[in-house]
Predicted model as a PDB file, atoms N, CA, C, CB and O in Angstrom, pLDDT in the B-factor column:
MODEL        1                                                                  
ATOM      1  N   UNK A   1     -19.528 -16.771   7.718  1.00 72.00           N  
ATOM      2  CA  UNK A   1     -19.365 -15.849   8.823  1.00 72.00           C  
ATOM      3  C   UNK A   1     -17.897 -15.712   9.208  1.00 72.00           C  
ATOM      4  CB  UNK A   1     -20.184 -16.308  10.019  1.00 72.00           C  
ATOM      5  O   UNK A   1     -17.453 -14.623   9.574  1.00 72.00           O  
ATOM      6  N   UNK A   2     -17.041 -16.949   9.120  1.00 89.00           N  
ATOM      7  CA  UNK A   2     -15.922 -16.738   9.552  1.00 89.00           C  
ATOM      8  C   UNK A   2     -15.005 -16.224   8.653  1.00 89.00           C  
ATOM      9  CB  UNK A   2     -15.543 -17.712  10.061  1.00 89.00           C  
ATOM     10  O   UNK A   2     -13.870 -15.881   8.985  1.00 89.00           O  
ATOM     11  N   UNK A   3     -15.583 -16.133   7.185  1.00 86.00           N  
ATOM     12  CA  UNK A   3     -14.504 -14.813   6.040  1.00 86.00           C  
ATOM     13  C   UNK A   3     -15.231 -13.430   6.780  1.00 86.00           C  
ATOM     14  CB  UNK A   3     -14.989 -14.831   3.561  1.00 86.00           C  
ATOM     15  O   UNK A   3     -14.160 -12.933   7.129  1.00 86.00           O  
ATOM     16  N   UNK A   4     -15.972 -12.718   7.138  1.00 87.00           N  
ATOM     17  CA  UNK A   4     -16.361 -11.654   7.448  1.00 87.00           C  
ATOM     18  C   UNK A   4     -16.009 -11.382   8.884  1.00 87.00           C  
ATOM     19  CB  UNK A   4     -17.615 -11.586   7.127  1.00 87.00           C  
ATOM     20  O   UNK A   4     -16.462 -10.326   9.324  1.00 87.00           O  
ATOM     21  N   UNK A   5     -15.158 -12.258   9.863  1.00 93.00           N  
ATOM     22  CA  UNK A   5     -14.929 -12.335  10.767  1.00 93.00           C  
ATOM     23  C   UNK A   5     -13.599 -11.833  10.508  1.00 93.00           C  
ATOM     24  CB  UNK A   5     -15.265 -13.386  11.294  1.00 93.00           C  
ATOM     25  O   UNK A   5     -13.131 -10.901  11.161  1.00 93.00           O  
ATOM     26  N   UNK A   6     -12.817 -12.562   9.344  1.00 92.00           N  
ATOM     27  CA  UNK A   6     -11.053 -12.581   9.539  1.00 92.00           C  
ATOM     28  C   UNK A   6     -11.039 -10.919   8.670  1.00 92.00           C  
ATOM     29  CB  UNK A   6      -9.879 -14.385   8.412  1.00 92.00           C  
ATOM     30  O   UNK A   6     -10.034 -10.257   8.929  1.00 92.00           O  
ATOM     31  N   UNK A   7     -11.995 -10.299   7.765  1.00 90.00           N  
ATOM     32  CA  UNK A   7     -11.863  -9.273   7.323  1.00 90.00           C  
ATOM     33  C   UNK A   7     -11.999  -8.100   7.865  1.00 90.00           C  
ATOM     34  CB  UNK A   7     -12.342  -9.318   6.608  1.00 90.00           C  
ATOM     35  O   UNK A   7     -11.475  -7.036   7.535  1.00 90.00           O  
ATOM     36  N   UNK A   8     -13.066  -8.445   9.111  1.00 92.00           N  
ATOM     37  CA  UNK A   8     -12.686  -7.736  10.176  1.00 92.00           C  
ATOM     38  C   UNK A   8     -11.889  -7.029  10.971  1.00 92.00           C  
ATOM     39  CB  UNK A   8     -12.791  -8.034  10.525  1.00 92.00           C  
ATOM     40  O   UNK A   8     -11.786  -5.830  11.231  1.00 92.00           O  
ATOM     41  N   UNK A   9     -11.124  -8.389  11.444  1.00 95.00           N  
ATOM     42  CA  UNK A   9      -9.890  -8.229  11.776  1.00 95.00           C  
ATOM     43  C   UNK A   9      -8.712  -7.621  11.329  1.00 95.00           C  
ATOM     44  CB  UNK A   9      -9.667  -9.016  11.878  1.00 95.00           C  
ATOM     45  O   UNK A   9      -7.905  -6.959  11.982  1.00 95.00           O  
ATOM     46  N   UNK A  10      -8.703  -7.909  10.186  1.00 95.00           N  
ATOM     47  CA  UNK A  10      -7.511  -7.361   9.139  1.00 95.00           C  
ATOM     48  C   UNK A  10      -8.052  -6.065   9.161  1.00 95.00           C  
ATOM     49  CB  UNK A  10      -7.338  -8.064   7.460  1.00 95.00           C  
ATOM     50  O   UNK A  10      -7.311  -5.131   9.468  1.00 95.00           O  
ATOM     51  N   UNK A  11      -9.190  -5.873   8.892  1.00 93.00           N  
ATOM     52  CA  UNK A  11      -9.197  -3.881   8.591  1.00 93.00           C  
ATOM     53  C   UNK A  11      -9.113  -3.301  10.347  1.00 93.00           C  
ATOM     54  CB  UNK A  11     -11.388  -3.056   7.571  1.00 93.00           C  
ATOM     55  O   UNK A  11      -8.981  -2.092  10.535  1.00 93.00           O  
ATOM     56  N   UNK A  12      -9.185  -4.071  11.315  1.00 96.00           N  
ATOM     57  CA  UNK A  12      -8.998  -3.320  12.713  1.00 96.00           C  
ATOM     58  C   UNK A  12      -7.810  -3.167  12.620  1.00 96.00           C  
ATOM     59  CB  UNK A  12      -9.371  -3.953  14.061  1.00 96.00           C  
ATOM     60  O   UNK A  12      -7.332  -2.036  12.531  1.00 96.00           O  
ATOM     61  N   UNK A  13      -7.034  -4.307  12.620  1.00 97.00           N  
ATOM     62  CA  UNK A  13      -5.556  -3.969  12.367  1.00 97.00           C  
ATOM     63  C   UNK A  13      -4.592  -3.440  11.795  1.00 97.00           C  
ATOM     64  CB  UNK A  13      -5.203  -4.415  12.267  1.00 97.00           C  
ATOM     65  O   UNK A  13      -3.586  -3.065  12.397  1.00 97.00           O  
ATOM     66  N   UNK A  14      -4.750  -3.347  10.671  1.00 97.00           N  
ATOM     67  CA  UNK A  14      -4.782  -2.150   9.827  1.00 97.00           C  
ATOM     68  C   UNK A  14      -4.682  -0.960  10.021  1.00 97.00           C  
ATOM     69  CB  UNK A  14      -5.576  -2.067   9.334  1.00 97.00           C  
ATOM     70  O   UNK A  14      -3.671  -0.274   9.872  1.00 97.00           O  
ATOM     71  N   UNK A  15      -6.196  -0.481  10.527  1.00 97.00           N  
ATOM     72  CA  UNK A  15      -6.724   0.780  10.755  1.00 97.00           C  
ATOM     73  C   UNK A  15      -5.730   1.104  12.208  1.00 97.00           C  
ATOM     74  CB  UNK A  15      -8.587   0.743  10.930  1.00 97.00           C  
ATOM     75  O   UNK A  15      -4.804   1.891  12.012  1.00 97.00           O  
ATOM     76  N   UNK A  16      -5.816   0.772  13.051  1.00 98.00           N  
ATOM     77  CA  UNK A  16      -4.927   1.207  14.292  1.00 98.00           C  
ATOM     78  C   UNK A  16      -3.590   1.034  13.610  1.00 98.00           C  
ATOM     79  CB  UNK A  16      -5.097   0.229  15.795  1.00 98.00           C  
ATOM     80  O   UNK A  16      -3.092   2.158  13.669  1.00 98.00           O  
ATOM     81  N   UNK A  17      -2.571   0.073  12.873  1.00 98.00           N  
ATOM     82  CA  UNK A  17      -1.837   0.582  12.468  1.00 98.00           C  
ATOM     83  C   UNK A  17      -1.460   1.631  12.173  1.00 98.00           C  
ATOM     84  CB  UNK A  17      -1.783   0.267  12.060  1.00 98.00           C  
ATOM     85  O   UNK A  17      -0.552   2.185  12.793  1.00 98.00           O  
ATOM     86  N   UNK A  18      -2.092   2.186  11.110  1.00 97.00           N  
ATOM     87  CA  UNK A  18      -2.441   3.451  10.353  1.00 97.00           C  
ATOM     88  C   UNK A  18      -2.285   4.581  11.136  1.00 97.00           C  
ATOM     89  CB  UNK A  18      -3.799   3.469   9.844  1.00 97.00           C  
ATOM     90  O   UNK A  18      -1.380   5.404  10.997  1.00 97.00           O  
ATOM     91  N   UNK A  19      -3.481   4.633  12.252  1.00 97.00           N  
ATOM     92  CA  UNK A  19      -3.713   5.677  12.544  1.00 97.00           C  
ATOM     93  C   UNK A  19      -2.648   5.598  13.701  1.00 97.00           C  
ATOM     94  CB  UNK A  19      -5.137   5.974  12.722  1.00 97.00           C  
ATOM     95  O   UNK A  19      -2.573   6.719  14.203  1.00 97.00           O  
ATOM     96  N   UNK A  20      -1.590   4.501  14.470  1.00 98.00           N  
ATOM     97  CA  UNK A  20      -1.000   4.921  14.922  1.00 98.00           C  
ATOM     98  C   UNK A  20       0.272   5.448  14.238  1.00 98.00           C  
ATOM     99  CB  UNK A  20      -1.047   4.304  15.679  1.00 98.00           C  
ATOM    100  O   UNK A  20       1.052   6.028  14.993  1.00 98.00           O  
ATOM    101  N   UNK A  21       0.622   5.351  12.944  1.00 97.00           N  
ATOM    102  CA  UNK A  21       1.927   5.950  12.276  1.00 97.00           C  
ATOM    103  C   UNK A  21       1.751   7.692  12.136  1.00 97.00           C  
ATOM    104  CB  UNK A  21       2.134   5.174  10.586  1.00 97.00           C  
ATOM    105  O   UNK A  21       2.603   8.575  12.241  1.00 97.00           O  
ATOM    106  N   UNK A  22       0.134   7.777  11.828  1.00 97.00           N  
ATOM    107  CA  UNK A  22      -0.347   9.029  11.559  1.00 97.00           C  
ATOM    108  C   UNK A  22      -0.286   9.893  13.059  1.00 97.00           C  
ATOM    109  CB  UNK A  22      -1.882   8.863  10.882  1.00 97.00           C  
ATOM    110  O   UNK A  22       0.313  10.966  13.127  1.00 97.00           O  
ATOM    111  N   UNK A  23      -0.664   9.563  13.700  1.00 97.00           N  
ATOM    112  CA  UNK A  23      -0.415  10.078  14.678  1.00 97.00           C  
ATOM    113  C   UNK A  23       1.147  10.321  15.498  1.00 97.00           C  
ATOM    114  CB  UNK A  23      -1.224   9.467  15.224  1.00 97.00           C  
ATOM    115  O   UNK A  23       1.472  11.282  16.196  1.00 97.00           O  
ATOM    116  N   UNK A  24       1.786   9.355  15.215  1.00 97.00           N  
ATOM    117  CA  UNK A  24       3.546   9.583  15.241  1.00 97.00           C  
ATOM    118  C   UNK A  24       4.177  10.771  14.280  1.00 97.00           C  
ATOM    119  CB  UNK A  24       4.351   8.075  14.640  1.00 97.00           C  
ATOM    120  O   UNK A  24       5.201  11.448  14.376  1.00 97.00           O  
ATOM    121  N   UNK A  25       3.095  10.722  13.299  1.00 96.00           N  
ATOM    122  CA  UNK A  25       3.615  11.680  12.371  1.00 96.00           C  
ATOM    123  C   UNK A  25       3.643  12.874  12.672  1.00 96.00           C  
ATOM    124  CB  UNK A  25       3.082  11.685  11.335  1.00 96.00           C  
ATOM    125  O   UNK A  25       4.577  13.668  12.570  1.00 96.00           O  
ATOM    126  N   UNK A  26       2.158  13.093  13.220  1.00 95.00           N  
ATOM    127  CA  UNK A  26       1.931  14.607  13.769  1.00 95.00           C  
ATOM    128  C   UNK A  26       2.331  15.153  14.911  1.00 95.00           C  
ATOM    129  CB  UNK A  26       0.754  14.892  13.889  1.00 95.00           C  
ATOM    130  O   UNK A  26       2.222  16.343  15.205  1.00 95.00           O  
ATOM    131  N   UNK A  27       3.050  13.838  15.925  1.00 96.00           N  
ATOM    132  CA  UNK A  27       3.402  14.510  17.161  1.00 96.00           C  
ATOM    133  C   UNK A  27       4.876  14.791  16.995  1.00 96.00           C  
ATOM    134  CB  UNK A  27       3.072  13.644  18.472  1.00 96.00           C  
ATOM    135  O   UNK A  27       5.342  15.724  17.649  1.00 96.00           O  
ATOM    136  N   UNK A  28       5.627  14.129  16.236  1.00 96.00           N  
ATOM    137  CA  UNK A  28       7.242  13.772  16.094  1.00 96.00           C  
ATOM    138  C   UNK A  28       7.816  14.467  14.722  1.00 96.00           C  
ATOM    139  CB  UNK A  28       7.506  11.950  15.981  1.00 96.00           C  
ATOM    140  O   UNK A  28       8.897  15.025  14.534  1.00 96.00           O  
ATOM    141  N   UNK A  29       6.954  14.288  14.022  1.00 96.00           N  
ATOM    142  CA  UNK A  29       7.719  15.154  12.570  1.00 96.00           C  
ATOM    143  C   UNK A  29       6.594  16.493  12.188  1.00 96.00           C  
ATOM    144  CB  UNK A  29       7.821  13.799  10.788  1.00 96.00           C  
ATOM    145  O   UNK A  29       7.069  16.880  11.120  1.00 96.00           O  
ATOM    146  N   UNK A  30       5.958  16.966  12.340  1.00 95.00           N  
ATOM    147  CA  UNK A  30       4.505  17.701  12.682  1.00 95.00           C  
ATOM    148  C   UNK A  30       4.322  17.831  10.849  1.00 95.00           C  
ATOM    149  CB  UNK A  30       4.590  19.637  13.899  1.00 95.00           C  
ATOM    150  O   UNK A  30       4.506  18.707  10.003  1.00 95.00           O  
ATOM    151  N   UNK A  31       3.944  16.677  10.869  1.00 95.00           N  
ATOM    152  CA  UNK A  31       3.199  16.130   9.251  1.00 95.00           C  
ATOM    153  C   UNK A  31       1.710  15.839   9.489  1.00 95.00           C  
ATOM    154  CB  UNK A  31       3.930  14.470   8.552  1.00 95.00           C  
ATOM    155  O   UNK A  31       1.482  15.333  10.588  1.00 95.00           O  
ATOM    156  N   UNK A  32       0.594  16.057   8.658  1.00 94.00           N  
ATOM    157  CA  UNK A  32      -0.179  15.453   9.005  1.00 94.00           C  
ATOM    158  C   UNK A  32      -0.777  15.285   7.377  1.00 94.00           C  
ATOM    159  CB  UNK A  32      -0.902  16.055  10.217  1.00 94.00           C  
ATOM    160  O   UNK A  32      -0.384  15.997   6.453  1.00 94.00           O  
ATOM    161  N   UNK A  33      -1.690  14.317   7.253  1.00 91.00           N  
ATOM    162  CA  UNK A  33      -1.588  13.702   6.012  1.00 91.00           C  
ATOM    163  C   UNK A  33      -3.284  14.203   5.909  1.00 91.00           C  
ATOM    164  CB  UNK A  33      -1.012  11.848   5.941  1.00 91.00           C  
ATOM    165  O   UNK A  33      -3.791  14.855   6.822  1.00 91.00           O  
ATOM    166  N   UNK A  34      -3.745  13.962   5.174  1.00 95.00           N  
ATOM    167  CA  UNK A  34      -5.390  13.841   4.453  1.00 95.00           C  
ATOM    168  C   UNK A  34      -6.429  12.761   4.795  1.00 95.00           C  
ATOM    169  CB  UNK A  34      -5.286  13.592   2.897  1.00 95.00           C  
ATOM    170  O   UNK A  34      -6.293  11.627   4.336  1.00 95.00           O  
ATOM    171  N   UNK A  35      -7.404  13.065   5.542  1.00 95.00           N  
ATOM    172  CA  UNK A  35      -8.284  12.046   5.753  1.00 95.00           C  
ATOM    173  C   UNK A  35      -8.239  11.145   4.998  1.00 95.00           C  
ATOM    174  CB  UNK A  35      -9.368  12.337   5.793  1.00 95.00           C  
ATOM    175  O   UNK A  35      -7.921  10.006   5.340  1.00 95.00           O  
ATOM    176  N   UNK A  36      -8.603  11.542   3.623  1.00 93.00           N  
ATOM    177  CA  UNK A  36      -8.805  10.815   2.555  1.00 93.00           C  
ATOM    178  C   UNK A  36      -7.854   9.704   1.925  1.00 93.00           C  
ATOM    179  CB  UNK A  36      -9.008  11.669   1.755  1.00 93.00           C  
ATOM    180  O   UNK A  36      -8.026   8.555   1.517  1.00 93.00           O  
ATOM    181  N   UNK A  37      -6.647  10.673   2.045  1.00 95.00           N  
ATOM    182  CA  UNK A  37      -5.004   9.346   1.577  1.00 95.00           C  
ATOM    183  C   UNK A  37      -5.418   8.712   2.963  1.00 95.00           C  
ATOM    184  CB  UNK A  37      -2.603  10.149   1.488  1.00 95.00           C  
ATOM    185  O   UNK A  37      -4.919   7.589   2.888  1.00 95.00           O  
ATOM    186  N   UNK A  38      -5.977   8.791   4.044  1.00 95.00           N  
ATOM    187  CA  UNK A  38      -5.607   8.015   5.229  1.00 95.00           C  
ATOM    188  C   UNK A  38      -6.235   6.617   4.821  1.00 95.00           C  
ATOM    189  CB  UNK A  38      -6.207   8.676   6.708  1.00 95.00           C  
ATOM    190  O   UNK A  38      -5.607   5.642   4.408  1.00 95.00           O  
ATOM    191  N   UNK A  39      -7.404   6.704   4.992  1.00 93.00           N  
ATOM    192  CA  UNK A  39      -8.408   6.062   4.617  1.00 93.00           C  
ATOM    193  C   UNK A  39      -8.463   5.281   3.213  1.00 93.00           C  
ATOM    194  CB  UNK A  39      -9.303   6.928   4.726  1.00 93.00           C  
ATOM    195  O   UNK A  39      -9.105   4.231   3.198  1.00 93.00           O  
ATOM    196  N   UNK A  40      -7.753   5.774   1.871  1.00 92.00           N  
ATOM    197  CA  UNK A  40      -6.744   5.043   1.056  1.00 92.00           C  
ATOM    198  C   UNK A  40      -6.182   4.190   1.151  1.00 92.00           C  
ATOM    199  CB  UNK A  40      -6.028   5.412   0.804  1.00 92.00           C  
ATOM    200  O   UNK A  40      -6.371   3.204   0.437  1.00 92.00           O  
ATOM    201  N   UNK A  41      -5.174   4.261   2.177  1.00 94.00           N  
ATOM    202  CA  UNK A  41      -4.238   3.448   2.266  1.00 94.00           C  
ATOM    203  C   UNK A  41      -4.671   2.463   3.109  1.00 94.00           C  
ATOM    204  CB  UNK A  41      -3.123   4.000   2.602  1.00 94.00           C  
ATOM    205  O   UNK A  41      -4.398   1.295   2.835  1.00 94.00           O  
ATOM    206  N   UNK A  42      -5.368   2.766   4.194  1.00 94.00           N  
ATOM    207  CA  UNK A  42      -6.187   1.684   5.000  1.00 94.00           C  
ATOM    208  C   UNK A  42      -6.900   0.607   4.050  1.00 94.00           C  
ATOM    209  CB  UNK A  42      -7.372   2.441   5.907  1.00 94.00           C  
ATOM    210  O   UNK A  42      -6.558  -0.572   4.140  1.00 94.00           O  
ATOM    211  N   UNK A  43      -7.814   0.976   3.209  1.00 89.00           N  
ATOM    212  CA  UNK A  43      -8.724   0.138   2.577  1.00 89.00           C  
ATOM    213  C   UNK A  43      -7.299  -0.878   1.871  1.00 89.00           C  
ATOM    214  CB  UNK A  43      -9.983   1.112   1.365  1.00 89.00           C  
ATOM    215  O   UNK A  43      -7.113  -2.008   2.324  1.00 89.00           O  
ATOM    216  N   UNK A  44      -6.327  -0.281   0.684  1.00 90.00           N  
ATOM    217  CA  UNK A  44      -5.581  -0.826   0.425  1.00 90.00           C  
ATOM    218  C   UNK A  44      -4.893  -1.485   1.080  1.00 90.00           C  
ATOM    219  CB  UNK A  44      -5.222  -0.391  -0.010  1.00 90.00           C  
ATOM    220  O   UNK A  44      -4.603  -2.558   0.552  1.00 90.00           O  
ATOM    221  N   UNK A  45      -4.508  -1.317   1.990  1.00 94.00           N  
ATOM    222  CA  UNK A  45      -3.549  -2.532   2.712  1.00 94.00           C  
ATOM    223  C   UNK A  45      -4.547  -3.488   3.384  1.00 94.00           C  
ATOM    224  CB  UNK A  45      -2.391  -1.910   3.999  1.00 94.00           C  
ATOM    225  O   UNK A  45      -3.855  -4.424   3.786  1.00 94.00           O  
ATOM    226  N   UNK A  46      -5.415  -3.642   3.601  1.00 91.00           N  
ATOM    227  CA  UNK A  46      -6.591  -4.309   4.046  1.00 91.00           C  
ATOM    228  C   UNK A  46      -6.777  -5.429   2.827  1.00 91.00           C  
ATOM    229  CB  UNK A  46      -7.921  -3.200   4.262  1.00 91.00           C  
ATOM    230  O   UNK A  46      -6.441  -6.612   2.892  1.00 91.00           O  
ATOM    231  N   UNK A  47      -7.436  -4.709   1.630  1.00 88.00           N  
ATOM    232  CA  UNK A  47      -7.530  -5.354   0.331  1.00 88.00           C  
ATOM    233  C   UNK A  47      -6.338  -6.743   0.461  1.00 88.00           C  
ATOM    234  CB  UNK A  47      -7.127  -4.074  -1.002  1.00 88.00           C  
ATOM    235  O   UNK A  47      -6.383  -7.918   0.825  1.00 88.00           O  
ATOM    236  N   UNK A  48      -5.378  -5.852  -0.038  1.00 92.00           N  
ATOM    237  CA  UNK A  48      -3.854  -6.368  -0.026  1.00 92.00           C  
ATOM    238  C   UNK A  48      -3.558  -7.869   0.854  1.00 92.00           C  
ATOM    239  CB  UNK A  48      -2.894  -5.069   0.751  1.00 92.00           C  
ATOM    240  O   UNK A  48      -3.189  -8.961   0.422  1.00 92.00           O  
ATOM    241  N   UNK A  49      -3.910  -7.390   2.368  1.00 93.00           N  
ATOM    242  CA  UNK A  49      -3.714  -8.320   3.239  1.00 93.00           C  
ATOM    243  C   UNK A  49      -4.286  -9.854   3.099  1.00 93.00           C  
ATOM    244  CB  UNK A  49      -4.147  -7.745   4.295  1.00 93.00           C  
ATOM    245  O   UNK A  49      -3.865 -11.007   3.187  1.00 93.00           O  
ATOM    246  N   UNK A  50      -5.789  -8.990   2.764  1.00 90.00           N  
ATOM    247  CA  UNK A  50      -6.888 -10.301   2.807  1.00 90.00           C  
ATOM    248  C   UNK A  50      -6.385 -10.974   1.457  1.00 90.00           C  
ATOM    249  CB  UNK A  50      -8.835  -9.829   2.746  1.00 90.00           C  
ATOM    250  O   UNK A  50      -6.725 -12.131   1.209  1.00 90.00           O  
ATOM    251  N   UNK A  51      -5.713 -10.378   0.730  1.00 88.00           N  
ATOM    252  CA  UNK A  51      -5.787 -11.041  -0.901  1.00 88.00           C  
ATOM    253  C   UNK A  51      -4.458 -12.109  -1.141  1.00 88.00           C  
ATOM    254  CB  UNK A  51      -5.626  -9.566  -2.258  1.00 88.00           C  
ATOM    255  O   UNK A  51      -4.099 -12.863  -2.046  1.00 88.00           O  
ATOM    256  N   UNK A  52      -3.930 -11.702   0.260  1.00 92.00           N  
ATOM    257  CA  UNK A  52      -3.216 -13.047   0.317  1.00 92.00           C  
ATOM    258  C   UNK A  52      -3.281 -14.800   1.080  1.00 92.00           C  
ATOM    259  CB  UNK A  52      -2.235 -12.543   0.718  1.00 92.00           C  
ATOM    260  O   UNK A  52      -2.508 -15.678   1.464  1.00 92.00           O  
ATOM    261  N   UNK A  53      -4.759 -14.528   0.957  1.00 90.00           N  
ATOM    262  CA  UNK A  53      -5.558 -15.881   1.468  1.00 90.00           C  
ATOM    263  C   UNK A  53      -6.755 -16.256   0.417  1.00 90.00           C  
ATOM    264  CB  UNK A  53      -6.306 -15.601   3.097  1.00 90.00           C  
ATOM    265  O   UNK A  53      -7.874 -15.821   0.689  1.00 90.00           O  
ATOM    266  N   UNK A  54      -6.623 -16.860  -0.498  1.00 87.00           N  
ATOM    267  CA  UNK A  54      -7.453 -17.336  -1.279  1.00 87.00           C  
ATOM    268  C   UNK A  54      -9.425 -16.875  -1.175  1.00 87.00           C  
ATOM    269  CB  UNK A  54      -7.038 -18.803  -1.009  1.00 87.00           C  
ATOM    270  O   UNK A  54     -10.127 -16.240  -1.962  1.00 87.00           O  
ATOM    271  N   UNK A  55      -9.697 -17.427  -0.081  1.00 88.00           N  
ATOM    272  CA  UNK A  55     -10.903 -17.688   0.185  1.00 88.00           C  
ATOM    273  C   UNK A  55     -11.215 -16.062   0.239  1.00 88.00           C  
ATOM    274  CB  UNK A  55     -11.159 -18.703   1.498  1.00 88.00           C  
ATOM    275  O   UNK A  55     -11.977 -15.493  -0.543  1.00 88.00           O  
ATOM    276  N   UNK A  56     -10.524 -15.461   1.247  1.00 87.00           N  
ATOM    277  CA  UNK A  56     -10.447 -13.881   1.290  1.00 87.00           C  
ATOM    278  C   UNK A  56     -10.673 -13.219   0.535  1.00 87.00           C  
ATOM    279  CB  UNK A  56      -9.569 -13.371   1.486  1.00 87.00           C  
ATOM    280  O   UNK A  56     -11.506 -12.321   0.659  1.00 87.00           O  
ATOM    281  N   UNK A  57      -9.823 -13.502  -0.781  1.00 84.00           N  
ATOM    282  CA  UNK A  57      -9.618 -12.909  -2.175  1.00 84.00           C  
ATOM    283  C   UNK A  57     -10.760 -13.049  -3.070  1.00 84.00           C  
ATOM    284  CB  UNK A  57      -8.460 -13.531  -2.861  1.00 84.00           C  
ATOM    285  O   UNK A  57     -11.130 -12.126  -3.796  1.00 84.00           O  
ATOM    286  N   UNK A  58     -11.320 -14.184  -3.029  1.00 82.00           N  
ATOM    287  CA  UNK A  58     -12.346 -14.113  -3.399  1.00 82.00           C  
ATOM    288  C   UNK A  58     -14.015 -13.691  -2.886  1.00 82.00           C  
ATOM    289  CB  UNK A  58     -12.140 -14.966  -3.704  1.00 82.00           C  
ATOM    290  O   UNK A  58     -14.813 -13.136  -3.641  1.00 82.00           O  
ATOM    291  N   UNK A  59     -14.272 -14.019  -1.688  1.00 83.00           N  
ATOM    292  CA  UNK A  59     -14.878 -12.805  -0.927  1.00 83.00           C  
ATOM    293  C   UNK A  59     -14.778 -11.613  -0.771  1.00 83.00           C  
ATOM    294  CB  UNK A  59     -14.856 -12.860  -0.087  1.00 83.00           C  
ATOM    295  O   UNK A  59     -15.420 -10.950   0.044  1.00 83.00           O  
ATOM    296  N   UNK A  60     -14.217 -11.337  -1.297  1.00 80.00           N  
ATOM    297  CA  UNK A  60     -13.582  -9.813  -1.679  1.00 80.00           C  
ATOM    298  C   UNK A  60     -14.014  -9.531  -3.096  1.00 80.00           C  
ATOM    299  CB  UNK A  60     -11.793  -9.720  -1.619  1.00 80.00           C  
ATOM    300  O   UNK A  60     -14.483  -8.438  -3.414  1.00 80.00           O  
ATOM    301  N   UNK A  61     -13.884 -10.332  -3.777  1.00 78.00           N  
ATOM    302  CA  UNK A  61     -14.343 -10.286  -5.281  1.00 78.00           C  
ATOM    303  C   UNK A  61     -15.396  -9.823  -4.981  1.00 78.00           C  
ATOM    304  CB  UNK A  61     -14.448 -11.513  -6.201  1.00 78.00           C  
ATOM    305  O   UNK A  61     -15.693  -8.642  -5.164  1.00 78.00           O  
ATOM    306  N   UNK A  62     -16.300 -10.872  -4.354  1.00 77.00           N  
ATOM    307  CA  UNK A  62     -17.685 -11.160  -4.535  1.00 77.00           C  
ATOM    308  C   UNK A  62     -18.617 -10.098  -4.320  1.00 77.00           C  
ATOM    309  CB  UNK A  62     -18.045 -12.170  -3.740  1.00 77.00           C  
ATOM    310  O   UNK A  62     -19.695  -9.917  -4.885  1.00 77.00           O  
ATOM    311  N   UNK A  63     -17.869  -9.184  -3.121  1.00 72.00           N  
ATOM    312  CA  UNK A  63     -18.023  -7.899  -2.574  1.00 72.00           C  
ATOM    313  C   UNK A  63     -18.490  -7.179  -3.490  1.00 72.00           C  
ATOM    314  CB  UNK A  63     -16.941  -7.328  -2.054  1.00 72.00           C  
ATOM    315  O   UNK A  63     -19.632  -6.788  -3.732  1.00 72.00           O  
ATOM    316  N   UNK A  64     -16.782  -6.921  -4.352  1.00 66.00           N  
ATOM    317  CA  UNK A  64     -16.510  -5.648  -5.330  1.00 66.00           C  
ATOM    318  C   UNK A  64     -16.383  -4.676  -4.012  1.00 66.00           C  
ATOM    319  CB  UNK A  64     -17.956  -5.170  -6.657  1.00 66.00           C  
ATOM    320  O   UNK A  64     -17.501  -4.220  -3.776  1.00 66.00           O  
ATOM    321  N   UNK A  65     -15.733  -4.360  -3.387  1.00 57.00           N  
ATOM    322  CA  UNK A  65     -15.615  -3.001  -2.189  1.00 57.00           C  
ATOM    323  C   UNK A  65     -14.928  -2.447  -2.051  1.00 57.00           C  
ATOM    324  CB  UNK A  65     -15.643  -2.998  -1.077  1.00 57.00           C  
ATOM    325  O   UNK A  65     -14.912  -1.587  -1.170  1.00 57.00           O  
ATOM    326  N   UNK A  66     -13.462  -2.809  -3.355  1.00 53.00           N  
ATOM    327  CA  UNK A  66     -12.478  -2.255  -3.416  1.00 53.00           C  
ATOM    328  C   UNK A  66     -12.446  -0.294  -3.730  1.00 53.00           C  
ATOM    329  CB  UNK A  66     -11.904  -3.179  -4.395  1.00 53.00           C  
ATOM    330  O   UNK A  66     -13.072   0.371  -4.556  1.00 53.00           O  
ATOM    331  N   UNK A  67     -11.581   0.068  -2.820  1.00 52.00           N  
ATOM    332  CA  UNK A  67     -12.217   1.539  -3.124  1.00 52.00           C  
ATOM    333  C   UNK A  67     -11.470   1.860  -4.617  1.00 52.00           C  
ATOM    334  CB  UNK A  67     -11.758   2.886  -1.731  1.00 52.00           C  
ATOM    335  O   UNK A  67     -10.454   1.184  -4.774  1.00 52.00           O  
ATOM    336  N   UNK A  68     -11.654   2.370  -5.243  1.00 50.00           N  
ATOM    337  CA  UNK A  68     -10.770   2.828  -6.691  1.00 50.00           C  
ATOM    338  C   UNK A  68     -10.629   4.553  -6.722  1.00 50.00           C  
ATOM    339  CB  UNK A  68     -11.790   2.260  -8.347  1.00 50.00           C  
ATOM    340  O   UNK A  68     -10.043   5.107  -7.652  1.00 50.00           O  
TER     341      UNK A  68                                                      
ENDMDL                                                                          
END                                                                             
């Protein structure tokens, strides 16, 4: 429970990351990007994050949820 707890976390954090750069983007440079790259890059840096904690990395395996 507590790997599905910290993966949690990492994709909340993440995700508000994200969507707060995206949103800087569109109010300050009037860019706005693709649901889809959004949501890309979220999963990936999520992946990424968790895959630098062993136990993570492999719960992640175990998954397979990586988006491709």
């Amino acid at each position: 429970m507590e790997l599905v707890y910290s993966i949690y976390m990492i994709t909340l954090t993440v995700a508000v990351y994200h969507l707060w750069l995206e949103r800087n983007s569109r109010i300050f440079q009037q860019k706005k990007q693709l649901q889809d790259a959004l949501l890309r890059r979220i999963t990936q840096e999520t992946y990424y994050r968790a895959s630098l904690f062993s136990r993570l990395a492999a719960y992640l395996n175990r998954l397979d949820w990586y988006l491709r």
